[in-house]
Legacy VTK file of the C-alpha trace (Angstrom):
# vtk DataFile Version 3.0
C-alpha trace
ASCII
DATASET POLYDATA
POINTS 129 float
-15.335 22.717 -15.727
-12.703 24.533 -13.344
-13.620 22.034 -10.580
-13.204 19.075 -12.804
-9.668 20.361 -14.033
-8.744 21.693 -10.448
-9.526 17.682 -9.183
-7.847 15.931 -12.396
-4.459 18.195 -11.850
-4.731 17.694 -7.736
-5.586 13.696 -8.420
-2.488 13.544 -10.998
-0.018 15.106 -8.421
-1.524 12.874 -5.704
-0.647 9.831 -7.547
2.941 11.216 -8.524
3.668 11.904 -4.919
3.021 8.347 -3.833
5.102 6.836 -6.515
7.461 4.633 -4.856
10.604 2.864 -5.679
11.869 -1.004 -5.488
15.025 -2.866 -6.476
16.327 -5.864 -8.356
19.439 -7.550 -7.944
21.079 -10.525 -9.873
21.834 -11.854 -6.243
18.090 -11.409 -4.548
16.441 -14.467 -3.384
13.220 -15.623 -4.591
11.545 -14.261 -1.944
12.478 -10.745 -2.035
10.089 -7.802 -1.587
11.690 -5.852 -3.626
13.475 -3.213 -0.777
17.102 -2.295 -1.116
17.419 -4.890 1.749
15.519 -7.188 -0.219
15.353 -6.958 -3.672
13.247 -8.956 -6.093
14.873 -10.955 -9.230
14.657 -8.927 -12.529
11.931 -11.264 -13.418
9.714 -11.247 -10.369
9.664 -7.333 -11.116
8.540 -8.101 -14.780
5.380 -9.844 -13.257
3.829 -6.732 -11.973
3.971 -8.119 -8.040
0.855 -6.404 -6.486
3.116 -3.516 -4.642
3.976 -2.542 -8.207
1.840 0.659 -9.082
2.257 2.874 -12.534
4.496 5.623 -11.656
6.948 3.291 -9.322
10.207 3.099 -10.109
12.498 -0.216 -10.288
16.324 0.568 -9.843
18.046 -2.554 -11.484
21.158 -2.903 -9.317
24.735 -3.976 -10.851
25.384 -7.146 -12.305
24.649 -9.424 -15.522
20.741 -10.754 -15.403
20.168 -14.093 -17.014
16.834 -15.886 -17.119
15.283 -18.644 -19.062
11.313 -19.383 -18.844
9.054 -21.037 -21.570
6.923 -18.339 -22.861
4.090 -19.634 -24.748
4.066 -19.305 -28.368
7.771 -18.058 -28.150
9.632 -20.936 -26.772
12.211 -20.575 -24.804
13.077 -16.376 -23.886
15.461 -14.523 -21.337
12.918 -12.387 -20.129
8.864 -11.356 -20.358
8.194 -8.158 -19.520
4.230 -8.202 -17.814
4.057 -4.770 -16.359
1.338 -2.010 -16.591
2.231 1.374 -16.475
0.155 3.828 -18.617
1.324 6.454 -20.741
1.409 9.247 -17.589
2.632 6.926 -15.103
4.937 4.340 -17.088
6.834 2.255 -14.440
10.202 3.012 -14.972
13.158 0.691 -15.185
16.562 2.279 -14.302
19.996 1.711 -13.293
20.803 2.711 -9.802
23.246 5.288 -9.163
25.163 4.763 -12.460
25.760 0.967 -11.754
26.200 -1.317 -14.935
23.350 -3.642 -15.223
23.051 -5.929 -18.585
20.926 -8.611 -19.740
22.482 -11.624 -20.747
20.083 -13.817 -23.376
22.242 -17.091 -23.242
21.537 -17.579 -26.742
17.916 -17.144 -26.050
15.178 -14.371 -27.494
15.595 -12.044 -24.948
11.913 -11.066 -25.073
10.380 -7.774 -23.568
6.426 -8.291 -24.748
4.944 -4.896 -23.704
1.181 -4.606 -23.501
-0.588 -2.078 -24.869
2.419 -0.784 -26.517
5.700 -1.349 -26.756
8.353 0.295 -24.512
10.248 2.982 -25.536
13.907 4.001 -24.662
14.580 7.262 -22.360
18.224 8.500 -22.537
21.189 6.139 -20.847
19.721 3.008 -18.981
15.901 4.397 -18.515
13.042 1.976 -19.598
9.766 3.150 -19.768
6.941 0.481 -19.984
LINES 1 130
129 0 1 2 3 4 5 6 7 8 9 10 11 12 13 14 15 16 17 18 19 20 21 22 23 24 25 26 27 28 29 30 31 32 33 34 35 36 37 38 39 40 41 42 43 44 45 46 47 48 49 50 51 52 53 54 55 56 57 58 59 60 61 62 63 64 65 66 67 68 69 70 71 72 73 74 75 76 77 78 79 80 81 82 83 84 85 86 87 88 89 90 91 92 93 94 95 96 97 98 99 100 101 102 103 104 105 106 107 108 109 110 111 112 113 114 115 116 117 118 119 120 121 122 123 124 125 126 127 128
């Protein structure tokens, strides 16, 4: 039983230390890849690219975010939130270095469908999915 907690706590840490972090900008390109060189759009990080693990971190740079898709069986939304985190990795959505970032729904539902739960709110301008 020791060895089995010893390798759970040594396999948690291991995936904590690997955690890495990406960007979003309201002026990235469609082709970003999501490095502060690079960033992705706010909604290419809400479809879980592959380089998106649970644990990562996505630091939403400055600037208003609008979007409009078709979600189906919602009509027309801002925003749909795809990613998987689990409950001890979430990936984390945050403002970088104390830069305003806001979502903009143009009149839309500005929708943020979470899947298995929904999100919950972690002090000033942290998202946890």
């Amino acid at each position: 039983m020791k060895k089995f907690i010893l390798s759970f706590i040594i396999f948690q840490y291991a995936l904590f230390c690997h955690a890495s972090s990406f960007y979003v900008s309201v002026t990235a390109a469609a082709n970003g890849n999501g490095s502060f060189e690079n960033p992705w759009q706010l909604q290419i990080a809400f479809n879980h690219p592959k380089s998106l693990l649970p644990g990562d971190t996505v630091w939403v740079r400055e600037g208003v975010y609008t979007n409009s898709i078709n979600a189906p069986g919602l009509g027309t939304v801002s925003f749909m939130c795809n990613t998987k985190g689990t409950s001890n990795l979430p990936i984390i959505f945050r403002n970088y270095n104390n830069e305003r970032a806001s979502i903009d729904a143009n009149e839309n539902f500005a929708a943020l469908c979470f899947d298995p739960k929904p999100a919950a709110i972690h002090g000033s301008g942290e998202l946890r999915l």
